[in-house]
Rosetta silent file (secondary structure, phi, psi, omega in degrees, C-alpha in Angstrom):
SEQUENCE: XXXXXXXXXXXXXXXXXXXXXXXXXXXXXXXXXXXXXXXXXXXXXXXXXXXXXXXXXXXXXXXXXXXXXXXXXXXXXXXXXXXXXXXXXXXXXXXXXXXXXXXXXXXXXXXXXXXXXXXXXXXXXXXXXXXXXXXXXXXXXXXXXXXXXXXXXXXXXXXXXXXXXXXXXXXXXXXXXXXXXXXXXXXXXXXXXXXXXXXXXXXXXXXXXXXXXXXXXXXXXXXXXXXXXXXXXXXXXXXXXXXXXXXXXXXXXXXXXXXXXXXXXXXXXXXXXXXXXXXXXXXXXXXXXXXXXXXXXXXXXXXXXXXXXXXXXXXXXX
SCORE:     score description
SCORE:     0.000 S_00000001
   1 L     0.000  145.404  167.891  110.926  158.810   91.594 S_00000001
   2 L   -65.643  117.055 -179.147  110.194  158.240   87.760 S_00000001
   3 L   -68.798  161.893 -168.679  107.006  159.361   86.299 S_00000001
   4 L   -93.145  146.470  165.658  105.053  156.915   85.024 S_00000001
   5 L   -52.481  144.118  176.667  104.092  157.144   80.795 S_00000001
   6 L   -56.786  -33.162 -178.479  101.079  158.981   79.959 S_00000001
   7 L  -121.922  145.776  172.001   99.716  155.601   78.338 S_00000001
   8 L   -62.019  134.433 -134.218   99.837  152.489   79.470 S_00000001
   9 L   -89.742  132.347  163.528  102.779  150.466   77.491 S_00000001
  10 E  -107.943  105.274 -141.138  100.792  148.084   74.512 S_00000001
  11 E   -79.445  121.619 -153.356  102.171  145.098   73.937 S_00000001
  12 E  -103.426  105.335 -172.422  102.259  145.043   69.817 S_00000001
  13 E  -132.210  103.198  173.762  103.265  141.103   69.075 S_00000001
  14 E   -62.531  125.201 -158.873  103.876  140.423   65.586 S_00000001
  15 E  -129.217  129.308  171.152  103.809  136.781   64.175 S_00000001
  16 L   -87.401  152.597  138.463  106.351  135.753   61.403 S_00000001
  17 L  -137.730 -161.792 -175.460  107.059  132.425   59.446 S_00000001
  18 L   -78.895  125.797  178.831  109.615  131.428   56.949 S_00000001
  19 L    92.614   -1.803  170.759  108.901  133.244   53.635 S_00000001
  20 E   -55.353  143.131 -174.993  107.165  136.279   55.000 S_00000001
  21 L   -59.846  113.991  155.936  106.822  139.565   52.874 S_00000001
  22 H   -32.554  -82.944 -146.245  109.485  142.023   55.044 S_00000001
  23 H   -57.105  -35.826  174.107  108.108  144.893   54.311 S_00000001
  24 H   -50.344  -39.974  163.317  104.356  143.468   55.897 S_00000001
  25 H   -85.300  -48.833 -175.147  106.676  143.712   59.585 S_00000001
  26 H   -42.976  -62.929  177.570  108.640  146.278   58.584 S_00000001
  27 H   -49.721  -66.960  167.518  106.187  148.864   57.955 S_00000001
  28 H   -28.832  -44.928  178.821  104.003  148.348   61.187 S_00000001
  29 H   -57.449  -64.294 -156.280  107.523  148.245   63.472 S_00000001
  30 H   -53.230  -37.635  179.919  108.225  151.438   62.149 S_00000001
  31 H   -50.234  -49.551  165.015  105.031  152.850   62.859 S_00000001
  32 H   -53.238  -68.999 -167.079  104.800  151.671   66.320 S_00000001
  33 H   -43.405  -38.704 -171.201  108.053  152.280   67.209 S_00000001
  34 H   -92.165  -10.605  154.053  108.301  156.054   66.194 S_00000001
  35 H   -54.114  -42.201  177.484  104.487  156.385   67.933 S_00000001
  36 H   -51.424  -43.095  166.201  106.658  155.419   71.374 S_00000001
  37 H   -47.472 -112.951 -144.862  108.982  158.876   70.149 S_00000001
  38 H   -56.445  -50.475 -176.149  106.397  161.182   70.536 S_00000001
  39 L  -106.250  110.481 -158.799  104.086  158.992   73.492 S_00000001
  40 L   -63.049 -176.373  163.656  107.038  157.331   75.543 S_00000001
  41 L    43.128  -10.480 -148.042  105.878  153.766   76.867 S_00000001
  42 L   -72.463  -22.255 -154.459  102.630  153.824   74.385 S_00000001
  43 E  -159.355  136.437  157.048  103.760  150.370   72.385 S_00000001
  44 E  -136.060  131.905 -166.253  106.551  147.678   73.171 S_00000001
  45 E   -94.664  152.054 -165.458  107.200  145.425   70.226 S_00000001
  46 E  -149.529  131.961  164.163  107.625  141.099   70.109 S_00000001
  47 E   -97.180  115.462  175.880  108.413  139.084   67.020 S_00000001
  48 E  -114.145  174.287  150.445  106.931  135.604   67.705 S_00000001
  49 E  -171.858  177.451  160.471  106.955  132.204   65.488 S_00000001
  50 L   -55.135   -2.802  164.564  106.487  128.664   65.789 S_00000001
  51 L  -147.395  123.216  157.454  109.730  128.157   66.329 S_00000001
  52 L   -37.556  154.217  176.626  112.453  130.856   68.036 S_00000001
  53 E   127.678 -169.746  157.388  115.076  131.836   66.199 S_00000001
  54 E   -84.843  138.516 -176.013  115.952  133.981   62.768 S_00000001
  55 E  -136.806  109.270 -164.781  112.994  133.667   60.280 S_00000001
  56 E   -86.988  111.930  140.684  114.277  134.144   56.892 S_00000001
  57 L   -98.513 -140.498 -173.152  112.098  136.162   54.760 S_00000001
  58 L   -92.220   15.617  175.309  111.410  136.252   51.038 S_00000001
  59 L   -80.617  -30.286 -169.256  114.234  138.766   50.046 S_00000001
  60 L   116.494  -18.030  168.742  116.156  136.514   52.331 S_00000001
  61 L   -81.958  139.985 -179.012  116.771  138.855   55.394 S_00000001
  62 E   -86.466  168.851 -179.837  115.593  137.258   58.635 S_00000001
  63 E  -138.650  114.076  158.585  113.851  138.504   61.436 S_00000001
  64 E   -57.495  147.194 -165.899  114.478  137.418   65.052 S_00000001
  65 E  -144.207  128.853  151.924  111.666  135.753   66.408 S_00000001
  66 E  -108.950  173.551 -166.842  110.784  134.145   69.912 S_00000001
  67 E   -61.136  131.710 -155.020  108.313  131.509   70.413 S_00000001
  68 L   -78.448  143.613 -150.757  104.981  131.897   69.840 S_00000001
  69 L  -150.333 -163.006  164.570  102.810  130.938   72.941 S_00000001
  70 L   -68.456  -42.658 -143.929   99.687  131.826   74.814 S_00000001
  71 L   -42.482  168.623  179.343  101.197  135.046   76.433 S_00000001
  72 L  -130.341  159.286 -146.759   98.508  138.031   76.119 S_00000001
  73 L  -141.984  135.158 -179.226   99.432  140.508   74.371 S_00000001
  74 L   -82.943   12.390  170.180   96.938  143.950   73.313 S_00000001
  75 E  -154.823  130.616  159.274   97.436  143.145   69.486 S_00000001
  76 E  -140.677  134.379 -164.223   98.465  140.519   67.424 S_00000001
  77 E   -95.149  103.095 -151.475   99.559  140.947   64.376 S_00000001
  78 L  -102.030   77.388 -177.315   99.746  138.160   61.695 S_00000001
  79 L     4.539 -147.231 -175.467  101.813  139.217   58.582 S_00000001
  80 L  -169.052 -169.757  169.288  101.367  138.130   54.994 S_00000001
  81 E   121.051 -147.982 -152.370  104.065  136.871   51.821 S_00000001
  82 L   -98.831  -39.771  162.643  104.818  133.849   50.009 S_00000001
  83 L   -19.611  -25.252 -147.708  105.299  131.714   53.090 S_00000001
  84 L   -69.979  -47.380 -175.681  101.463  131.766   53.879 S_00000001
  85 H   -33.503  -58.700 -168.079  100.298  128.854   51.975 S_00000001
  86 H   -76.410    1.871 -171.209  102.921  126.294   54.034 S_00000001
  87 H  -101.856  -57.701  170.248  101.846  128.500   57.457 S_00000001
  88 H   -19.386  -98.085 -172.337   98.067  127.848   56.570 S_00000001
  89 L   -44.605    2.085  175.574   99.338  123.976   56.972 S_00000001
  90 L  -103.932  117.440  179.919  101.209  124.609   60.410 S_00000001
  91 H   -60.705  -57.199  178.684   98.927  123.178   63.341 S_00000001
  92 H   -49.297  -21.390 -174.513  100.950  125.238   65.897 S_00000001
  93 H   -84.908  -32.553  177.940  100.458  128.198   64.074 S_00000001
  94 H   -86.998  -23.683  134.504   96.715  127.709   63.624 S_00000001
  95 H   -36.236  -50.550 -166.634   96.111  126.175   67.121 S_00000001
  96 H   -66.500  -24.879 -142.268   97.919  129.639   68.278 S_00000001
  97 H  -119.083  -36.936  145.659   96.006  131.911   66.262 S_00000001
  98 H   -24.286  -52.163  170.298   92.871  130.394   67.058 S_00000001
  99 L   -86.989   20.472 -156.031   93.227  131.518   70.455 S_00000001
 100 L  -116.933  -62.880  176.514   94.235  134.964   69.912 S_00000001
 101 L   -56.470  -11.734  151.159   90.944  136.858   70.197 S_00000001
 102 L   -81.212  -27.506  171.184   90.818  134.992   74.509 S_00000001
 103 L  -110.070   12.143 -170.602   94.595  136.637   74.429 S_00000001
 104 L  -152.065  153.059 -142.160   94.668  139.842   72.784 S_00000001
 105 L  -115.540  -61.095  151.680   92.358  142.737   72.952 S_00000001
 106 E  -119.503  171.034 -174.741   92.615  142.991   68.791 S_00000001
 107 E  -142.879  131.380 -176.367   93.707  140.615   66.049 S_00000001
 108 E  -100.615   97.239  149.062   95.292  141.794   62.764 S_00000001
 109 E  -116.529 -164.905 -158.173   96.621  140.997   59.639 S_00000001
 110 E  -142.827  114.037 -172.349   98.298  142.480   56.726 S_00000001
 111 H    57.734 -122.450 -172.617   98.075  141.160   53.113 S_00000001
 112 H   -72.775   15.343 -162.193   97.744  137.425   52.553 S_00000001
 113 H   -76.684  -39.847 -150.520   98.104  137.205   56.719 S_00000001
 114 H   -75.925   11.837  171.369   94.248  137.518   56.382 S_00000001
 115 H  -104.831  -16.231  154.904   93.794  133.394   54.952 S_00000001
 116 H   -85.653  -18.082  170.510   95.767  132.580   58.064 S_00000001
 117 H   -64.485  -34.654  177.179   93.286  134.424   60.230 S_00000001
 118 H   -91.151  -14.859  155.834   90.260  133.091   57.946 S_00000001
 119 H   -32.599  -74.046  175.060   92.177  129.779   58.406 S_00000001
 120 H   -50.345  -40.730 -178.518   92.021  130.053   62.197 S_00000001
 121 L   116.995  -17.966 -163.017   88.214  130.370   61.934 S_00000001
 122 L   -90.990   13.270  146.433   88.245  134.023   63.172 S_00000001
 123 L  -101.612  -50.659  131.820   86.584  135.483   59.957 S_00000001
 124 L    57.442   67.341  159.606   83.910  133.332   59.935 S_00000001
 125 L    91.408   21.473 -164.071   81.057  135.991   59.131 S_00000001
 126 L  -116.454  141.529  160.645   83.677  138.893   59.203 S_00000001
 127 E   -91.124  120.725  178.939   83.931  142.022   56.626 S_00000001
 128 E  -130.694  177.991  168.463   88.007  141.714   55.810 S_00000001
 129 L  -150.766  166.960  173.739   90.022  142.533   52.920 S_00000001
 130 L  -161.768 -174.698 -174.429   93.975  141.579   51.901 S_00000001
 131 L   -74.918  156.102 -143.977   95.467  142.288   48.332 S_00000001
 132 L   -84.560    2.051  141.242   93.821  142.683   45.923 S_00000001
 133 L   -36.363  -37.963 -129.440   95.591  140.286   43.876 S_00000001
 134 L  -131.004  -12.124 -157.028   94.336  137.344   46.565 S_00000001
 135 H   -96.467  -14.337  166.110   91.186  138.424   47.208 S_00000001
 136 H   -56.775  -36.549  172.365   88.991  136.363   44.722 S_00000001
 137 H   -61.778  -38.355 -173.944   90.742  133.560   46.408 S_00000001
 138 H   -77.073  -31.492 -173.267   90.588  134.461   49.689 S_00000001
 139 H   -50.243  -63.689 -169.457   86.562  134.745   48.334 S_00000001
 140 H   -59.408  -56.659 -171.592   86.555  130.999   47.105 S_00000001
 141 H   -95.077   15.488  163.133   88.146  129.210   49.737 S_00000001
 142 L  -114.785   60.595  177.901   86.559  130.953   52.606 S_00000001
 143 L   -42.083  -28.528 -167.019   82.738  131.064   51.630 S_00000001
 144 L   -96.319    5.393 -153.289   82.073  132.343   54.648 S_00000001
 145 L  -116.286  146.235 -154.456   84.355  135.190   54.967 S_00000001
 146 E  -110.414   93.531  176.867   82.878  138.827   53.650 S_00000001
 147 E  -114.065   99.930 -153.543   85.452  140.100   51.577 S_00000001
 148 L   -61.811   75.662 -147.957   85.871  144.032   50.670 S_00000001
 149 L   -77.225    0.640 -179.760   88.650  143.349   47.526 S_00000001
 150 L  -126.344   11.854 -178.450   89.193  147.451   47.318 S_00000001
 151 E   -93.336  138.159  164.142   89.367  148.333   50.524 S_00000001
 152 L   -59.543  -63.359 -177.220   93.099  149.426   52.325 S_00000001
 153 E  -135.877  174.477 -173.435   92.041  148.408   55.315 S_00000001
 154 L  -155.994  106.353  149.861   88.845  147.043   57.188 S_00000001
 155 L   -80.556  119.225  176.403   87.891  146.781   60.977 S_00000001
 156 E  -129.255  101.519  141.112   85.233  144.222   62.113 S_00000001
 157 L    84.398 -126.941  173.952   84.938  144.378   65.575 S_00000001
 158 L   -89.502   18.248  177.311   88.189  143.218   67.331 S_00000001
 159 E  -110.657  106.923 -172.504   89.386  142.269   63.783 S_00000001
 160 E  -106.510  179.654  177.474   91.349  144.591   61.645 S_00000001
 161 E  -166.075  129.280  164.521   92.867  143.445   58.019 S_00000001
 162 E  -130.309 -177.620 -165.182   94.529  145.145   55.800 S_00000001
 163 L   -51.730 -148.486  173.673   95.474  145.478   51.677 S_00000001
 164 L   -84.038  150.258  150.494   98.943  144.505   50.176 S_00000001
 165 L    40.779 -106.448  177.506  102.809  145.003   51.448 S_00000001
 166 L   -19.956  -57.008 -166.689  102.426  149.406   51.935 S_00000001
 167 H   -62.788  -16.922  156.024   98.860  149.260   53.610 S_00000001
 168 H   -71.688   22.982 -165.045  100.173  147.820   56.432 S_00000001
 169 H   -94.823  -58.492  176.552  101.457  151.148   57.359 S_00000001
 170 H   -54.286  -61.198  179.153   97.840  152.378   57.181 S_00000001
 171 H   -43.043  -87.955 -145.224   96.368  149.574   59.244 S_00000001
 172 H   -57.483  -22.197  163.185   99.220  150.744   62.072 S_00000001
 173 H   -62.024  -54.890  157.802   98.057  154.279   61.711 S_00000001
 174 H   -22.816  -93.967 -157.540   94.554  153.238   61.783 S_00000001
 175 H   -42.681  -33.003 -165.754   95.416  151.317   64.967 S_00000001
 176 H   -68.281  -85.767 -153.334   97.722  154.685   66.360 S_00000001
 177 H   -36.886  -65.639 -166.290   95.068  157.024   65.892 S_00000001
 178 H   -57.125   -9.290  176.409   92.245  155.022   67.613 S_00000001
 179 H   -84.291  -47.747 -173.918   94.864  154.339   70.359 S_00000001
 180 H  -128.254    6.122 -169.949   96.581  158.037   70.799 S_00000001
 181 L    90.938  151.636 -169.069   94.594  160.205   68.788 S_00000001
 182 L   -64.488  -51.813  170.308   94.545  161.373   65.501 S_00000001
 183 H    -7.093  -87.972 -162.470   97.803  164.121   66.377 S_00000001
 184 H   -57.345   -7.355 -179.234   99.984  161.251   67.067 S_00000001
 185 H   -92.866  -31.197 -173.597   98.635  159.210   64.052 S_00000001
 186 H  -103.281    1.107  135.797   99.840  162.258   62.094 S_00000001
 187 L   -91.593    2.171  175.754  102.842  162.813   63.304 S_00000001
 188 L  -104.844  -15.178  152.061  104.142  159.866   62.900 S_00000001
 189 L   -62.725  -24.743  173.935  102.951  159.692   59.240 S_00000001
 190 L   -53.877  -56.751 -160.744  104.893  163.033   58.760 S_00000001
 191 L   -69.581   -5.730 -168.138  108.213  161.154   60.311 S_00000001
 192 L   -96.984  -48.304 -155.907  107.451  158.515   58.103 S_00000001
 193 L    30.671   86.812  176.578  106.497  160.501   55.205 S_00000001
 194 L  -152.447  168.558 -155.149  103.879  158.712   53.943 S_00000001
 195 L   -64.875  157.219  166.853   99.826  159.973   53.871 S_00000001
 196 L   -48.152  -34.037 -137.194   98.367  161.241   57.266 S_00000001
 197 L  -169.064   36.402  177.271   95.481  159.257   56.422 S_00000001
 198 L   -70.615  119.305 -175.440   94.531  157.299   53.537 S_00000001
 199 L   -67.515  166.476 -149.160   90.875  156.349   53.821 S_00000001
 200 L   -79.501  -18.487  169.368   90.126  152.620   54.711 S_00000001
 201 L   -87.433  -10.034  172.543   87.625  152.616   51.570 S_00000001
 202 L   -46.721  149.940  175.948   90.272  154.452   48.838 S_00000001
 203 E   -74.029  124.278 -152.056   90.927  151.817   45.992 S_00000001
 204 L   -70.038  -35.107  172.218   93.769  149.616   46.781 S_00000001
 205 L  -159.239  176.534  178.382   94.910  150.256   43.012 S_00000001
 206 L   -49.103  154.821  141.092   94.620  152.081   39.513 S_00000001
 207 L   -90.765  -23.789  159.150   92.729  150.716   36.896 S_00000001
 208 L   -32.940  -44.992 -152.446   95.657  151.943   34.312 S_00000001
 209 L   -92.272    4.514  166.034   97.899  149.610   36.570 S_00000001
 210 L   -95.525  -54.527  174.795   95.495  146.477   35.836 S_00000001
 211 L   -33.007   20.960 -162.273   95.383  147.869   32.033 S_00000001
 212 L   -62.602  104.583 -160.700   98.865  146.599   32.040 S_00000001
 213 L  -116.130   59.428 -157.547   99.327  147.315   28.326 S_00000001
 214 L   -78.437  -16.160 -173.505  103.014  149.039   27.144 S_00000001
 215 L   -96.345  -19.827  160.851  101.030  148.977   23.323 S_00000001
 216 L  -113.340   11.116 -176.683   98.129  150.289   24.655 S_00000001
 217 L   -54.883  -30.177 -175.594   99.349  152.380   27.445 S_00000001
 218 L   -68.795  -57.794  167.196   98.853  155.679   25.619 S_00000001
 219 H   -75.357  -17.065  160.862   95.217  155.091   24.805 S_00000001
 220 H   -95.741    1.758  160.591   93.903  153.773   28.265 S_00000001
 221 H   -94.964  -39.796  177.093   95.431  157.154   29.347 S_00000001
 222 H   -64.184  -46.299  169.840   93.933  159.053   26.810 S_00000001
 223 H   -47.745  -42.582 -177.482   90.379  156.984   27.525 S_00000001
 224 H   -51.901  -59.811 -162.526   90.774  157.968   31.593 S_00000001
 225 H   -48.806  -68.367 -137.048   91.068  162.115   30.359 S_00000001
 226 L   -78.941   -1.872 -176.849   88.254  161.287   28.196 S_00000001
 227 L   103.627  179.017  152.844   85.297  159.895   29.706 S_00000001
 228 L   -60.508  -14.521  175.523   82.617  161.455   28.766 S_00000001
 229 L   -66.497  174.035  172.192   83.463  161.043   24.832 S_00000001
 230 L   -60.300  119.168 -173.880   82.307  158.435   22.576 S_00000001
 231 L  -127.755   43.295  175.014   84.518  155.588   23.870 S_00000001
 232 L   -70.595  149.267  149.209   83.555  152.510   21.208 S_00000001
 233 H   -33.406  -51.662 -175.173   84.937  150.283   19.934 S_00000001
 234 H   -71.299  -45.063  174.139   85.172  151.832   16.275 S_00000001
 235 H   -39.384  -59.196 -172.907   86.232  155.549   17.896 S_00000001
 236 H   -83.509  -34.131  155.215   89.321  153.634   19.379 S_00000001
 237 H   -38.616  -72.357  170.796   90.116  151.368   16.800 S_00000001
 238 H   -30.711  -37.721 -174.181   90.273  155.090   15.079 S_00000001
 239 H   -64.037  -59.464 -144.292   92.675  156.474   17.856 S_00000001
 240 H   -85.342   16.797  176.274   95.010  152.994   17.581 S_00000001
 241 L    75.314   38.824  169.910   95.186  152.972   13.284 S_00000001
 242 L  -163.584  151.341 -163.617   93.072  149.822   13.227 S_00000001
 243 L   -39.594  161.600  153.531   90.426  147.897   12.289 S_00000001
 244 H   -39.731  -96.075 -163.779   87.448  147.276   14.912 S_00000001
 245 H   -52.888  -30.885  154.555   87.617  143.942   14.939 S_00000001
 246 H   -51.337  -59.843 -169.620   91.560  143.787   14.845 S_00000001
 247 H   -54.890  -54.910 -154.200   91.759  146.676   17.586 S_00000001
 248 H   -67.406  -36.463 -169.906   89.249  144.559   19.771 S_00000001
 249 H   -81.086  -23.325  157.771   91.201  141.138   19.448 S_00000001
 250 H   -79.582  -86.103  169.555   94.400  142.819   20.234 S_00000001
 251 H     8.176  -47.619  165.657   93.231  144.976   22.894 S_00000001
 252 H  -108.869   12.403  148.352   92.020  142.220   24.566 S_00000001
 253 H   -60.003  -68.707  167.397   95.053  140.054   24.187 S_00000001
 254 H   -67.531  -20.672  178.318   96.755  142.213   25.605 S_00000001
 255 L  -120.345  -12.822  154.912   95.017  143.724   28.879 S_00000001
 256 L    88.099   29.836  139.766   92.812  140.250   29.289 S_00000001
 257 L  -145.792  153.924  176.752   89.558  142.659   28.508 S_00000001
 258 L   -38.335  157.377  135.509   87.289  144.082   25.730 S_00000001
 259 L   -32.723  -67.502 -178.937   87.850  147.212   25.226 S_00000001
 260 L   -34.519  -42.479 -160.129   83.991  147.567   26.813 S_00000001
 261 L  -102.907    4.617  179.864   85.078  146.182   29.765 S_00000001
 262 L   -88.849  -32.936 -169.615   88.462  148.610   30.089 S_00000001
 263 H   -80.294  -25.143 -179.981   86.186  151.527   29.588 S_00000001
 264 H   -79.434   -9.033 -158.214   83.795  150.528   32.392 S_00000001
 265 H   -96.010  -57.487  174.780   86.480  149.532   34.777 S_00000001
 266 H   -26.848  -58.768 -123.249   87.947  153.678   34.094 S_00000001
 267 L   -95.364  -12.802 -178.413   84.792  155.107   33.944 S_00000001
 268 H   -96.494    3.194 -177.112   83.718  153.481   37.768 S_00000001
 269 H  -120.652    1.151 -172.562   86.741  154.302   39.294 S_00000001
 270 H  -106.651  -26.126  164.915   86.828  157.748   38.216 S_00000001
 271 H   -32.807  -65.984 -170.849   82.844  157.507   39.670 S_00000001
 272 H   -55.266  -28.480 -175.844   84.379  156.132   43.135 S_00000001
 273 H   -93.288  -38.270 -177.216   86.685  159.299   43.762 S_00000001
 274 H   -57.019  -28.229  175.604   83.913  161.426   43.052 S_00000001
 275 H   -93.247  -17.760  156.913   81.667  160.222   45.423 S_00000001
 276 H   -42.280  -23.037  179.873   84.020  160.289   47.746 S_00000001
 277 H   -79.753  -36.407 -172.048   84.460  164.331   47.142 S_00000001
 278 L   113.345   10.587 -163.479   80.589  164.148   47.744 S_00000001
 279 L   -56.056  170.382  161.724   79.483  164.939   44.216 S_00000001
 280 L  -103.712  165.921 -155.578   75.809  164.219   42.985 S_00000001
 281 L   -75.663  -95.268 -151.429   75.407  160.972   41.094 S_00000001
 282 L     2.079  -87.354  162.562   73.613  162.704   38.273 S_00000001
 283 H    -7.948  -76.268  172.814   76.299  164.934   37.594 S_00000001
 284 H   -26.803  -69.553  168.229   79.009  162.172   38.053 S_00000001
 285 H    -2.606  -80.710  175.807   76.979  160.268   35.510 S_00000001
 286 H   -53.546  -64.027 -153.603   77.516  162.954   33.174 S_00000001
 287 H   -80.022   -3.515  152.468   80.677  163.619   33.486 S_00000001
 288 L   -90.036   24.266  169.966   82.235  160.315   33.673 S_00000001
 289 L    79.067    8.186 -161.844   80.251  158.887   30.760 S_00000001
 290 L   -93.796    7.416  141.770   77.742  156.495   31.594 S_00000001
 291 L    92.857  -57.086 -165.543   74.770  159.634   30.634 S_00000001
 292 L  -150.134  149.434 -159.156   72.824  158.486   33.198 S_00000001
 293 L   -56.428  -13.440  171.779   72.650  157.391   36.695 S_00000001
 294 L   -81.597  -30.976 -177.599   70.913  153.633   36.136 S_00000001
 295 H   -77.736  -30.989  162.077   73.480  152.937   34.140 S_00000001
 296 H   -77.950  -31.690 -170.993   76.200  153.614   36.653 S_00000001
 297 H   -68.480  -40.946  171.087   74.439  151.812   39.121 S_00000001
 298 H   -69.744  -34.101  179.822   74.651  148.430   37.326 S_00000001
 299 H   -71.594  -54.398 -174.146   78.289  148.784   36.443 S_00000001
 300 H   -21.446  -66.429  155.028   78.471  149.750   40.450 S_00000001
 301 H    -5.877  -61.230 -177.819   76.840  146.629   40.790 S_00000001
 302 H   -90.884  -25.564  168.608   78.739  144.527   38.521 S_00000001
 303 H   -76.785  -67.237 -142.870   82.346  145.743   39.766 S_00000001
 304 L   -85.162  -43.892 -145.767   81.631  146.577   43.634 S_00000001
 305 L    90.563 -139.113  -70.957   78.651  144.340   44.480 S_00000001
 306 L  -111.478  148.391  157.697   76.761  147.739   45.868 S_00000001
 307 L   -55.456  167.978  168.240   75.076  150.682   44.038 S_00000001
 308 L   -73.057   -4.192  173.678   76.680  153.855   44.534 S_00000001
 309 L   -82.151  -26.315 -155.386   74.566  155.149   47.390 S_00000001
 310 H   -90.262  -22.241  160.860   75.595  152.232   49.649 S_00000001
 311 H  -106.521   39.538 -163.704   79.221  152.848   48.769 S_00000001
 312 H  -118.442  -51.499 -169.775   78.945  156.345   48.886 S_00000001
 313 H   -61.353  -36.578 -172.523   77.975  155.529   52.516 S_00000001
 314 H   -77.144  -32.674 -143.685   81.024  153.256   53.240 S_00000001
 315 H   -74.163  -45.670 -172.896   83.596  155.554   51.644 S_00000001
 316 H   -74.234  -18.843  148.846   82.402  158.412   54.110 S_00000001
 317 H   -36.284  -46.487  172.069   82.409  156.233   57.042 S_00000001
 318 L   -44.158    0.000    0.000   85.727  155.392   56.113 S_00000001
């Protein structure tokens, strides 16, 4: 006789359209699939869509697909890409998807997947996040939908969501771990080789890589080492050879903010890893420049929505 798998086999059923990001399926398959190496039986994988067939995404490679239905499934998984907009208008897909929390045990997506899910009605009063490009948007045209723009990934309830393209790797780790344990979530980021773990509150991206600047690239790198120094206008105008008023009107030509507001975006994100380390805010204060701890709270404020104790709180949940 055959032994039976140590876990009961979980049916992982991924939903495509036409124009989907690859990499948003890609990443997840892989994940599952090499959790089934190390726990035999643990995951069997299904490509659905509103219509069977190959479902060309937007590099142009397809994905097999069969049709998407009722069938119950224990996760489904709705992708993200360029495609989303035109899926958002497909009734079958939003009739199907609707119904997914009465057929699935959790419901998922992965970058802009989460506007067909707030589509469907199933954020509705949910904390989600998707990338952080999309997420002002996803903000606007979902009033009702709670949206966490710097978080990798986010679980509400039976609802997971995660960041841009990469982070769906993390949501499927996420999902591994809480499924098989952390071990098996960490060996299969080793086989992957990508992090064991990134937590679901880490910042989805630099502030350097929003500074996108190549004429100021030197000096928002010099400003990150820097701080705590005097970071004025006239001091950097000094750094770049140029007037104040010149420096500021390029400066913000070019990165589409003051100067004021480049140093505040640095000086909170170099905040956010600290308290994540645990530091005390005092300290932090100091040594990321803002002298004193009211004064970080209001940029906290003005970037996050929350002071820094209350996201001090999420990051270590996280």
């Amino acid at each position: 006789m055959s032994k039976k798998p140590p876990f009961p086999p979980k049916l992982i059923e991924i939903v495509l359209f036409p124009e989907f990001q690859l990499l948003d399926a890609a990443g997840p398959i892989g994940a599952f699939e090499i959790a089934s190496r190390f726990k035999p039986g643990a995951y069997t994988l299904k490509l659905t869509a509103t219509e069977a067939g190959l479902i060309p995404s937007s590099s142009g490679a397809p994905m097999p697909a069969q049709k998407l239905g009722r069938a119950r499934a224990d996760t489904i998984l709705v992708v993200g890409g360029q495609g989303t907009a035109d899926a958002m208008r497909n009734a079958a897909m939003i009739a199907a998807i609707k119904c997914a929390p009465q057929r699935a045990r959790r419901v998922a997506s992965v970058c802009s997947g989460a506007f067909i899910l707030a589509a469907a009605g199933l954020l509705d009063g949910k904390n989600c996040t998707t990338h952080w490009r999309q997420a002002q948007r996803l903000a606007a045209t979902f009033p009702n939908v709670r949206v966490e723009a710097d978080r990798i990934h986010v679980q509400d309830g039976a609802i997971w969501t995660s960041a841009g393209v990469t982070a769906g790797i993390d949501l499927a780790l996420a999902m591994i771990e809480a499924d098989l344990g952390a071990d098996v979530a960490a060996d299969v980021a080793r086989e992957m080789v990508v992090y064991a773990k990134r937590p679901g509150g880490q910042a989805q991206h630099s502030a350097l890589l929003e500074l996108d600047a190549p004429r100021f690239a030197a000096l928002n790198t010099w400003m990150r080492d820097h701080l705590a120094s005097d970071l004025s206008v006239e001091k950097l105008a000094a750094r770049a050879a140029m007037s104040p008023r010149t420096f500021a009107r390029a400066y913000a030509a070019e990165t589409g903010v003051t100067p004021a507001k480049a140093v505040e975006r640095l000086r909170v994100e170099a905040a956010r890893a600290a308290l994540a380390r645990g530091g005390g805010v005092q300290e932090i204060a100091q040594r990321t420049g803002f002298g004193d701890p009211e004064r970080m709270r209001r940029a906290f404020v003005r970037l996050y929505g929350t002071p820094p104790a209350a996201l001090r709180r999420t990051l270590r949940s996280a």
